[in-house]
N, C-alpha and C positions, 0 to 999 in steps of 0.2 A: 227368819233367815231365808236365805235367795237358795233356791234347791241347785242341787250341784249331779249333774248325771256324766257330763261328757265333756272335755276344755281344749279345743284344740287351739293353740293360738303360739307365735316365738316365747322367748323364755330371753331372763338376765343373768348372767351369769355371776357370781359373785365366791371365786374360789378359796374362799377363809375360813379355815378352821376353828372352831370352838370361839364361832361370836355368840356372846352373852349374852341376856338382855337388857343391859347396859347401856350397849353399845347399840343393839336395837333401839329402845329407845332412852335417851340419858333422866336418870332418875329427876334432875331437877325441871321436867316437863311430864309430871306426873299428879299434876295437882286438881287438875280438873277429872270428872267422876261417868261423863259421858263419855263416848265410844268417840266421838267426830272431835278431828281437828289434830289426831294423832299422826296422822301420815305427812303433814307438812313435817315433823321435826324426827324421821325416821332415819335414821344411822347419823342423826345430826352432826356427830364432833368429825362423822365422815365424809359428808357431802359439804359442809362449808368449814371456810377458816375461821381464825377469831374476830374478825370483821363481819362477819354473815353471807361474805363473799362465796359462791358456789364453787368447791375447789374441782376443776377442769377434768384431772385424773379417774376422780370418782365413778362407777358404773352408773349410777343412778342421773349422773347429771351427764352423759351421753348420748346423743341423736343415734346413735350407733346402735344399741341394741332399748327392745322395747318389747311390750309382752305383759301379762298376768299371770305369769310362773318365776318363779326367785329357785334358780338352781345355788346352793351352797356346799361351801367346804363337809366336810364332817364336826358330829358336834355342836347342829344349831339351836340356841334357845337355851344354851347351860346358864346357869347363876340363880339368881332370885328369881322368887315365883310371881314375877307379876303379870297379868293377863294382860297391860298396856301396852306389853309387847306383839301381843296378836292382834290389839284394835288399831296397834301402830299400821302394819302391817295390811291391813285389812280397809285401812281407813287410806291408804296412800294405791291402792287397788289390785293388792296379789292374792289372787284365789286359793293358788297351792306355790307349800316351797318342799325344795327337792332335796335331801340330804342323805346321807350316808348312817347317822343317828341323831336321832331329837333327844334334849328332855324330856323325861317324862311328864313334869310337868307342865312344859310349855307346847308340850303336845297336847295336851287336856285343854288347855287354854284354845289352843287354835281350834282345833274340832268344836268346842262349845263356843265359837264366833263364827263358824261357817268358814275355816281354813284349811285346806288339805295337807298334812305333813304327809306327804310321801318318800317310805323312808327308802332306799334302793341300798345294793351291794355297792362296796368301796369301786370295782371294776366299771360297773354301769355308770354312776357319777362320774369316775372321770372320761369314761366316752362322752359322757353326753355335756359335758362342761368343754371338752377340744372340740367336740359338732358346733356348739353357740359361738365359739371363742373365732372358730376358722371359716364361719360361717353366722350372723347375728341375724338371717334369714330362716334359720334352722326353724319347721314347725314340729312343735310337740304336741304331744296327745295325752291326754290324763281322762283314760275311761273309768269312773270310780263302782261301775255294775259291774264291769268284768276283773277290776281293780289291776290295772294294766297301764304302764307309761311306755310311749314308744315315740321314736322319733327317729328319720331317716330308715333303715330297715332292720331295725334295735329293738327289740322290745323286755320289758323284763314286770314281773307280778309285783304286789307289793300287799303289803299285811293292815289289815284296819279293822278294829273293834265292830262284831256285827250290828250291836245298836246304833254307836255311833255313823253307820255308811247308811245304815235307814233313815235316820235322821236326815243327815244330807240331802240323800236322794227326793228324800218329801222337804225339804227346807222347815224342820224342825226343830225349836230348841227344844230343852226338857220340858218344859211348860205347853209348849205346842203340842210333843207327844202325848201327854197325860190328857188334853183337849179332847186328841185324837181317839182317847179312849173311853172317853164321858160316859158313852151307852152301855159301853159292857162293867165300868167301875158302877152304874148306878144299878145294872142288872144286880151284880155281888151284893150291892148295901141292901137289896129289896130281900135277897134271900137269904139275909141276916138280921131283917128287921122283926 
């Protein structure tokens, strides 16, 4: 995983409440078992019509705003548990998304892909969704050491599992972590042999 310490960059705004993973990404583009190639068909049934046509309205298919931050409604990631939601995501190039509450499961999911759910108070979202909206200049900051979002002169803390922000910050998955830990799990086995 790519470590994650500091992301200063604009943000999309995307103000909808309780998008599923679904609608992230639609079940019947779930059949392949690798990570890549998910982000071409990300909020699919939302970004084009039934011709494959890019429909105009869509945030994603605007010169207007642009970024590797996905600010959303409240309620992102509810429905089934699938993790193609976070490779969707990850695979189409947003580091962290911004919500008011995640699933818990698909919180799980983004973290163990290298994604930041940063969850904020309902009040902080909707400043920082009217900052992007009236402004797609808007820079955001997602410090995940001091676990801080701020942008313009806003700032508010946010809550993250303390293994999982270690991870991050070293670009570790679990596998990597245990790596990490070779010498002292082989010191253990020697004074149990």
């Amino acid at each position: 995983m790519e470590k994650f310490v500091k992301l200063h960059t604009t943000a999309i705004p995307l103000p909808i409440e309780n998008i599923d993973t679904d609608q992230i990404i639609p079940a019947r583009f779930l059949k392949a078992t690798n990570k890549i190639g998910f982000g071409n068909n990300l909020f699919r049934d939302w970004r084009y019509d039934k011709e494959d046509n890019p429909k105009e309205d869509f945030v994603l298919n605007s010169t207007t705003y642009t970024g590797s931050i996905l600010v959303a409604g409240d309620n992102f990631g509810c429905g089934s548990s699938r993790e193609h939601a976070a490779w969707a995501l990850t695979d189409y190039g947003f580091k962290v998304i911004v919500s008011s509450y995640f699933a818990d499961i698909f919180k799980g999911n983004a973290l163990n892909n290298g994604l930041l759910p940063v969850q904020v108070s309902p009040d902080f979202l909707h400043l920082i969704l009217e900052a992007i909206q009236n402004n797609p200049a808007t820079q955001v900051t997602v410090d995940l050491e001091n676990q801080t979002i701020s942008f313009n002169e806003t700032s508010e803390s946010f809550e993250i599992d303390a293994y999982k922000k270690m991870c991050m910050v070293n670009g570790y998955d679990d596998i990597d972590f245990l790596i990490s830990k070779k010498e002292q799990i082989e010191a253990f086995e020697a004074q149990k042999a």
